[in-house]
C-alpha positions as CSV (number, residue, x, y, z in Angstrom):
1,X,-0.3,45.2,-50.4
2,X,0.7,47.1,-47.3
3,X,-2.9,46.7,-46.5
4,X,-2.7,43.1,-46.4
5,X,0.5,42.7,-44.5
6,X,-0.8,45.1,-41.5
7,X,-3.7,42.4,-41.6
8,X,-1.1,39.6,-41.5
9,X,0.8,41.3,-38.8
10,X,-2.2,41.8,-36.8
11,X,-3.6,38.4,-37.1
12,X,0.0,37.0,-36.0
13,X,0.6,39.3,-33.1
14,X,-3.1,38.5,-32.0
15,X,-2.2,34.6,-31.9
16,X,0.7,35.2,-30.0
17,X,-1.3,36.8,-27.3
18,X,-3.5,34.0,-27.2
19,X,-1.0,31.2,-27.0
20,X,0.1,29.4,-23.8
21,X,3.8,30.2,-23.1
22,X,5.3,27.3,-21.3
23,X,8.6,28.7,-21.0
24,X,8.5,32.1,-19.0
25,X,6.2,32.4,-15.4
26,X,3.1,35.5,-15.1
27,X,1.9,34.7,-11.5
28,X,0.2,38.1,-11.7
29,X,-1.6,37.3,-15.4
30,X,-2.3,34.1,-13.4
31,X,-4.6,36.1,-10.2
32,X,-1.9,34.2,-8.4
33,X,-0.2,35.2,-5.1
34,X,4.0,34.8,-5.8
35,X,4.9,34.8,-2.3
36,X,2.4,31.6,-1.7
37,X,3.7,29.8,-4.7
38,X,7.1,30.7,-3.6
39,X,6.6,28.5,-1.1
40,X,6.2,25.4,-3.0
41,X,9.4,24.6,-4.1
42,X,10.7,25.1,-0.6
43,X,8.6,22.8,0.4
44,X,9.1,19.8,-1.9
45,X,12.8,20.8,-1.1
46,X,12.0,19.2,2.6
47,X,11.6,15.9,0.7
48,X,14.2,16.0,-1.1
49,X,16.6,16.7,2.0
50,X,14.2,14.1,3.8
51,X,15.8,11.6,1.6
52,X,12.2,10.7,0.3
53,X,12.9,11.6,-3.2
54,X,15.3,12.5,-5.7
55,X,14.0,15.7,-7.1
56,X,10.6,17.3,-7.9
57,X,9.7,19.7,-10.9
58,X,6.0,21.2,-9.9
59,X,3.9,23.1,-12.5
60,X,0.8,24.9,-11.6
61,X,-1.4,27.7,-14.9
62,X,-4.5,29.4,-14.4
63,X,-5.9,31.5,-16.9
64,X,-4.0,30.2,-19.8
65,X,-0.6,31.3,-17.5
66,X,1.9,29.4,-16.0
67,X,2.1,30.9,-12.8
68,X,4.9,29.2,-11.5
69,X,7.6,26.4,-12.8
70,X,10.1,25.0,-10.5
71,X,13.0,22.0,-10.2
72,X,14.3,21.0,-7.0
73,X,16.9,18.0,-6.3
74,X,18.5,16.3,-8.9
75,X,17.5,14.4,-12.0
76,X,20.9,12.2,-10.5
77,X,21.5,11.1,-7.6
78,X,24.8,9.4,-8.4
79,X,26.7,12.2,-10.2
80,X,24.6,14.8,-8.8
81,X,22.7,16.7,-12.0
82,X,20.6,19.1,-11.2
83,X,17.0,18.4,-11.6
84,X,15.4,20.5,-14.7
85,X,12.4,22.1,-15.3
86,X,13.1,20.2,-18.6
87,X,13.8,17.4,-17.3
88,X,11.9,14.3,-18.8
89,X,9.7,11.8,-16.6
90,X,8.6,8.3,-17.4
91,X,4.9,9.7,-16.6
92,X,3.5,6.0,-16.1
93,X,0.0,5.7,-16.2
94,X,-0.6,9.8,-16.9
95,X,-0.2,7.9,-20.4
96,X,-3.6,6.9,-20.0
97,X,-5.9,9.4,-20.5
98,X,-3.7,10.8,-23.4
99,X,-4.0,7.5,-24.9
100,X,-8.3,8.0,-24.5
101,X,-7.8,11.4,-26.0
102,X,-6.4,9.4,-29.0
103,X,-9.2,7.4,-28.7
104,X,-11.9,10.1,-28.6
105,X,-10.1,11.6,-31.9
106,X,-11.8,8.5,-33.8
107,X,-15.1,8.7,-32.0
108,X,-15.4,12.4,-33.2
109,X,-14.5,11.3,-36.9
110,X,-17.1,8.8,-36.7
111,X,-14.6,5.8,-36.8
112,X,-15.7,4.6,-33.5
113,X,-18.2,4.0,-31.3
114,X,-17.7,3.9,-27.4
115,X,-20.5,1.2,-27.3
116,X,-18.4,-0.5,-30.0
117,X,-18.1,-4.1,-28.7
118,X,-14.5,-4.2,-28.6
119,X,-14.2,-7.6,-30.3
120,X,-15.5,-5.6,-33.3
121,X,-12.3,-4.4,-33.8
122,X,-10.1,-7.3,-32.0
123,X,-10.8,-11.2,-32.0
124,X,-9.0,-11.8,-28.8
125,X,-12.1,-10.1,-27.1
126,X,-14.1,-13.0,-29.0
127,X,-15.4,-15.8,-26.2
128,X,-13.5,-13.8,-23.0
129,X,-15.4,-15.9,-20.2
130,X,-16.6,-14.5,-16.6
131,X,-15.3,-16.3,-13.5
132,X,-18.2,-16.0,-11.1
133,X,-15.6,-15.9,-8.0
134,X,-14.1,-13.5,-8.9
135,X,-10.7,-12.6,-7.4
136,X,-11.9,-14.9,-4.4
137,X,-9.0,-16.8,-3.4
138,X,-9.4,-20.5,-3.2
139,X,-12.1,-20.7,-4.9
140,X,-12.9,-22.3,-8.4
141,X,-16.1,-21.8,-10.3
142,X,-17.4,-22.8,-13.9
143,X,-16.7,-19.8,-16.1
144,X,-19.7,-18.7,-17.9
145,X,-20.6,-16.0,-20.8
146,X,-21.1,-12.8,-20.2
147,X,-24.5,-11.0,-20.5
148,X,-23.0,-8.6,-22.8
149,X,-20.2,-8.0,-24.4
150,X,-16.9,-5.5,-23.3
151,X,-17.4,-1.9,-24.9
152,X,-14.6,0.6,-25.6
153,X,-16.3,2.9,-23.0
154,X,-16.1,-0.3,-20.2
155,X,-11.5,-0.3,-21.7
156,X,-12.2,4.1,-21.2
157,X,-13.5,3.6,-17.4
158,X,-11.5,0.4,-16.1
159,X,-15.3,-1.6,-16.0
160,X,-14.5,-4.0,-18.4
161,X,-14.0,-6.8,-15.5
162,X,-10.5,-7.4,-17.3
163,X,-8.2,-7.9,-14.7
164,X,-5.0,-5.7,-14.0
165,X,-2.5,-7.9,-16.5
166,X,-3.1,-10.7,-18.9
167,X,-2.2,-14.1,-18.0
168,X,1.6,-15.0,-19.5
169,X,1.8,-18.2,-20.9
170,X,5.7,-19.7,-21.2
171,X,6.2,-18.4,-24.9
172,X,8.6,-15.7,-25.3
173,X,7.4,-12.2,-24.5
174,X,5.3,-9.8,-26.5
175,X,7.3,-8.0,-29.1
176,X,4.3,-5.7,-30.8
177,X,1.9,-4.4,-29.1
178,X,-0.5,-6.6,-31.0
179,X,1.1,-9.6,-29.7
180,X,0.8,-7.8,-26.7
181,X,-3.1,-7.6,-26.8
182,X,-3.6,-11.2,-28.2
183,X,-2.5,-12.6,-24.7
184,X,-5.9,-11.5,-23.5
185,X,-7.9,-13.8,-24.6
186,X,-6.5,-16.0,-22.0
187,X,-8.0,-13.6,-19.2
188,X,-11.0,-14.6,-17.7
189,X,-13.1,-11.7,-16.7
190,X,-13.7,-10.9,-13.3
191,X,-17.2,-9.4,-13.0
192,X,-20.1,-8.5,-15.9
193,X,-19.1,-5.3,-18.1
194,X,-20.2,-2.2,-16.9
195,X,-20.9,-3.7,-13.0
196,X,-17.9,-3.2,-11.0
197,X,-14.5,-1.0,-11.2
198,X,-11.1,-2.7,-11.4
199,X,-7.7,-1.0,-13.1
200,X,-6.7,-2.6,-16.2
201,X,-3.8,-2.0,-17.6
202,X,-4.3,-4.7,-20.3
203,X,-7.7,-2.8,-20.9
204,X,-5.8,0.8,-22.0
205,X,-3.6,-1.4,-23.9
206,X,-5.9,-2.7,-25.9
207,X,-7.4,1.0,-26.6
208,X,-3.9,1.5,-28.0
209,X,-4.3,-1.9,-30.5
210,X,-7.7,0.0,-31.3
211,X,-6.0,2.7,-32.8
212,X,-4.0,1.1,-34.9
213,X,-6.5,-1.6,-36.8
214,X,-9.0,1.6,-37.0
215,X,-6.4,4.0,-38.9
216,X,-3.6,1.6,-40.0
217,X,-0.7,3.3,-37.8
218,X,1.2,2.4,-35.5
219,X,-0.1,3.9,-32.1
220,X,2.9,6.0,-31.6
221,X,2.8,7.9,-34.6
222,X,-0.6,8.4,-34.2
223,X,-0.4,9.8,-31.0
224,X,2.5,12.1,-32.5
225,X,0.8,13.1,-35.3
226,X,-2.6,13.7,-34.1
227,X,-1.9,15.0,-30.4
228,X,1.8,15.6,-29.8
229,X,3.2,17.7,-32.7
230,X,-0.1,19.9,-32.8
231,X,0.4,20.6,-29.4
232,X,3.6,21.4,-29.7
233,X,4.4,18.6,-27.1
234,X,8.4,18.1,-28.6
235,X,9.4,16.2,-25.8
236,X,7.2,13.8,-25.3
237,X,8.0,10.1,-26.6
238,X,7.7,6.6,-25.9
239,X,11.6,6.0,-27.4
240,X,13.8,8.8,-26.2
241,X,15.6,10.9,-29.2
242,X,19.6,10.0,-28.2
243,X,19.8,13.9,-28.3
244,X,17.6,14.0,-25.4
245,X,19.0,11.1,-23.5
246,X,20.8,13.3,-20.9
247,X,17.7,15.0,-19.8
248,X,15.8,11.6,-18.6
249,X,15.3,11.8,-14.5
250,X,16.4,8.0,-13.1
251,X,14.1,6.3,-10.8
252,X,15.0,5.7,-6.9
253,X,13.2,3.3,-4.6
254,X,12.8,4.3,-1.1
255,X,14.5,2.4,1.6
256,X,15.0,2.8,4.8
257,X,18.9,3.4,4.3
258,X,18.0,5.8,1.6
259,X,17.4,5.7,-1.9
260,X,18.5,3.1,-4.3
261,X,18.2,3.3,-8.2
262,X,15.7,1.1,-9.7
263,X,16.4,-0.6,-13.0
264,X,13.6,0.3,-15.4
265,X,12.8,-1.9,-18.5
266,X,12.1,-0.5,-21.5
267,X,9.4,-1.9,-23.7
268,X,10.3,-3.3,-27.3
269,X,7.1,-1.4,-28.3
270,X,5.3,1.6,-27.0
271,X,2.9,0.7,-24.6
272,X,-0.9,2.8,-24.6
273,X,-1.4,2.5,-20.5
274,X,2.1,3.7,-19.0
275,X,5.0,3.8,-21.8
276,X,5.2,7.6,-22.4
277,X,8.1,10.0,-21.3
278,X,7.7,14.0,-21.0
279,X,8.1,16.9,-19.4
280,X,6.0,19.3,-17.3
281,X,5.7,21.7,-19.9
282,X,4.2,19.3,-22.5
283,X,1.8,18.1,-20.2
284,X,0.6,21.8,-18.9
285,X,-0.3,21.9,-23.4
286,X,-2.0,18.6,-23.1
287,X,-4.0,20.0,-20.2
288,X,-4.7,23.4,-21.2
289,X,-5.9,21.7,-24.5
290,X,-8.5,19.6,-22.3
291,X,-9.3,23.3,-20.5
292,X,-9.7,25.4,-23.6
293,X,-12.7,22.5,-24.8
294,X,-10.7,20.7,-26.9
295,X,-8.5,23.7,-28.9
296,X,-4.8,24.9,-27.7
297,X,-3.2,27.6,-30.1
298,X,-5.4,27.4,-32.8
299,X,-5.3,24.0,-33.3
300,X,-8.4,21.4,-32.7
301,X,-8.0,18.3,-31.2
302,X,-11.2,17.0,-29.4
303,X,-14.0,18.3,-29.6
304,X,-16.3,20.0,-26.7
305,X,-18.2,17.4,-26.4
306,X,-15.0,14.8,-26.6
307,X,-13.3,16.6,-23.4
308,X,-17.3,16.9,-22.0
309,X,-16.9,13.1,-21.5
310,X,-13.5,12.0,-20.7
311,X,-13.6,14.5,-17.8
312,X,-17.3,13.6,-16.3
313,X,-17.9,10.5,-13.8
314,X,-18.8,7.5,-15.8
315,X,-19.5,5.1,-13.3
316,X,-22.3,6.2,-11.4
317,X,-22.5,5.1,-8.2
318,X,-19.6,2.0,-8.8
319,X,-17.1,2.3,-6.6
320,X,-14.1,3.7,-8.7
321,X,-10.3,5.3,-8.2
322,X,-7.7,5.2,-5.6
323,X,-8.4,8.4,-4.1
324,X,-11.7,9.4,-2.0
325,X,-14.7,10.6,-3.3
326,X,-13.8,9.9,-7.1
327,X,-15.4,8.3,-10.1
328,X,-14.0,7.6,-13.0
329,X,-14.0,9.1,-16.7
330,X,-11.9,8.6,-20.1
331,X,-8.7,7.7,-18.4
332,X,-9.1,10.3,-15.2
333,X,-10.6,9.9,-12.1
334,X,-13.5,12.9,-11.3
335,X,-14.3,14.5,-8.0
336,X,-17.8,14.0,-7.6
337,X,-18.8,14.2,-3.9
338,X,-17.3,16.3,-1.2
339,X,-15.1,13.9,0.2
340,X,-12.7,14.2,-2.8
341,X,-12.4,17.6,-2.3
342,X,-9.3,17.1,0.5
343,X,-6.8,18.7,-1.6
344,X,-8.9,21.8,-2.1
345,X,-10.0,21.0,-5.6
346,X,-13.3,21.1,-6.0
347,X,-16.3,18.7,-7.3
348,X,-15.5,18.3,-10.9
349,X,-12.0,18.4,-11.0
350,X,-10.1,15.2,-12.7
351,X,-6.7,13.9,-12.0
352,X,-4.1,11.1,-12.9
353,X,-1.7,9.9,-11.2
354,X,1.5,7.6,-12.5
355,X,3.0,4.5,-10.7
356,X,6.3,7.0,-10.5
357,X,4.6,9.5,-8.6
358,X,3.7,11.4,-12.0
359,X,0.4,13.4,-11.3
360,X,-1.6,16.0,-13.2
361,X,-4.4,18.1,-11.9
362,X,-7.4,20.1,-13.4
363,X,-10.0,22.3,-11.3
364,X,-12.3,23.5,-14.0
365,X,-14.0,25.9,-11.4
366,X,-10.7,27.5,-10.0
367,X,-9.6,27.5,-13.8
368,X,-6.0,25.5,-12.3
369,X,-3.8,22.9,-13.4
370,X,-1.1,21.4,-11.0
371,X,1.2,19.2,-12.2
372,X,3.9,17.4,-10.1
373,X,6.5,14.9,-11.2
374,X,9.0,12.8,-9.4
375,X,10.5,9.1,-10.4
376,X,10.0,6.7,-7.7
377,X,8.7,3.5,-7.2
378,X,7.2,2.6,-4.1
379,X,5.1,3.6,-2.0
380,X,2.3,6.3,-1.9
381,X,1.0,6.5,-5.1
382,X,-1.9,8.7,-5.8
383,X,-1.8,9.9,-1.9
384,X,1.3,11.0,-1.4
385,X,2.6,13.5,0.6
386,X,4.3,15.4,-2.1
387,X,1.5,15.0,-4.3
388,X,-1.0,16.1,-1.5
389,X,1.1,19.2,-0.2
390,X,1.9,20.4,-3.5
391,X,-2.0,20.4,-5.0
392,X,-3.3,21.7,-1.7
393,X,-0.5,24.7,-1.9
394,X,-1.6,25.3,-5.4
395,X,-5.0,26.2,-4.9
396,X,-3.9,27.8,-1.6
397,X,-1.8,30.3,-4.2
398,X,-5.1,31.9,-5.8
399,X,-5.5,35.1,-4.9
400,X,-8.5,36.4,-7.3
């Protein structure tokens, strides 16, 4: 008996030296200098005192460590609360490759194919048409079929030729996220599957619909169930708890007489390609998950192979991403030629950036993930400053 609970013990003190601590800082554990990453917050302190943005929370692990967790500004402007390293951020389109993760779940249970024709699995991809002219303005040209049809890999890599949004008609808006997905059948594709890059937010939306005919869930409990409560990820929703409420950042817009606060409207239904709130700490567990092949804590997600190919380039020589240098894979963009290396990351790294200057990093060769998160709306996006000083100094911070 005593036997068995010294064997019990062990096993359980074992595991908690293996687990990634999100809450308490080990720059050392990390082979990361302090005094360099010390320098970070200061830094994204200038911005905030710049009147650029409200407040920043930056998160950078190596080694299965957080090396260093900081909050500078405020998470309100208006009655002044202190930004949190708590503090929850709509992460915009950082849902997206969590949303692919959800999809590569299936395709490792043999539920799905990623050469799956899409309309397998939705009618509304039935009869989408190609528009020769593609977004050439002015121009009006007989639609035609396709030479193939969209695959759940062209939704993964944004080379569907969906465009960005589906046409609206003058019904009343979506309520589900099916209805939601049913308006594309009115979108007329813009090049031949496969051919050509183009972000498509209607694309990662319909990944989401996937989900739900293929297992019979609702995406959002899916994703909690399968991703979120394994991971330990309990703050990350796409409906804010009311107990949580007070911990939300606002959004600002830049302006030249300083920032204003943007209205943001929330979705009547969780949304696959930008609807999901959460912290820096929950998305350091969804990243170290991706770093540790597919495993965080003992518990399987993906498998090696899964995370092997939502973080290589899928697009050949296409075009792809909104940063240099970059192709693109599940739901991240991948550094694959010099060029992309600018923020000191190296060729095989793979990012995501959100449309609120939400941005998450991985350098599988430096063993670093760099997370930054700020809520504003314009201006920027995947290159800005804040985002490029803060991954630069990161990487700048590795000692050994």
């Amino acid at each position: 008996m005593k036997t068995t609970a010294l064997f019990l013990l062990a096993g359980s003190l074992a595991l908690s030296a293996g687990s990634f601590i999100t809450d308490k800082t080990d720059p050392e554990a990390a082979g990361m200098n302090p005094a360099r990453l010390a320098r970070i917050p200061t830094r994204m302190k200038e911005f905030v005192d710049a009147g650029k943005t409200a407040g920043v929370v930056t998160l950078v692990a190596r080694h299965g460590h957080v090396a260093s967790l900081d909050a500078v500004g405020y998470q309100d402007l208006e009655s002044k609360t202190p930004m949190r390293t708590d503090s929850i951020f709509r992460i915009a389109s950082v849902t997206k490759p969590i949303t692919c993760a959800g999809v590569m779940i299936l395709v490792d249970e043999g539920r799905v194919s990623l050469i799956d024709p899409v309309e397998k699995y939705l009618p509304e991809f039935k009869g989408l048409k190609l528009n020769p002219c593609g977004t050439l303005a002015g121009y009006k040209c007989e639609l035609v079929t396709p030479s193939r049809p969209v695959n759940i890999l062209d939704l993964m890599t944004h080379t569907s030729g969906l465009p960005g949004a589906a046409p609206r008609g003058s019904g009343a808006p979506p309520n589900t996220l099916a209805e939601s997905v049913a308006d594309i059948s009115k979108a007329e594709l813009l090049f031949e599957p496969g051919t050509a890059w183009n972000y498509s937010n209607i694309g990662i939306a319909a990944l989401g619909r996937i989900i739900e005919v293929v297992t019979g869930q609702p995406y959002d409990r899916f994703m909690a169930e399968r991703i979120f409560q394994p991971l330990g990820m309990k703050d990350s929703f796409f409906f804010i708890p009311p107990d949580k409420a007070s911990r939300v950042a606002a959004v600002y817009t830049y302006e030249p007489g300083g920032l204003k606060r943007a209205e943001v409207q929330q979705s009547k239904f969780p949304t696959p390609q930008g609807g999901l709130l959460s912290t820096a700490s929950d998305l350091a567990r969804f990243l170290q998950m991706m770093m540790g092949k597919g495993t965080l804590d003992g518990q399987r997600i993906l498998s090696p192979a899964a995370v092997e190919a939502m973080t290589a380039s899928q697009t050949g020589s296409i075009k792809a991403g909104f940063v240099p240098g970059v192709g693109h894979g599940f739901g991240f963009e991948v550094v694959r030629e010099t060029l992309g290396t600018y923020r000191y990351n190296s060729i095989g790294s793979y990012v995501k950036g959100g449309a609120y200057r939400t941005y998450v990093s991985v350098d599988p060769a430096k063993d670093l993930a760099s997370i930054i998160l700020m809520q504003r709306t314009n201006g920027g996006g995947d290159t800005a400053d804040e985002i490029n000083s803060f991954l630069a100094m990161a990487a700048a911070a590795i000692e050994r």
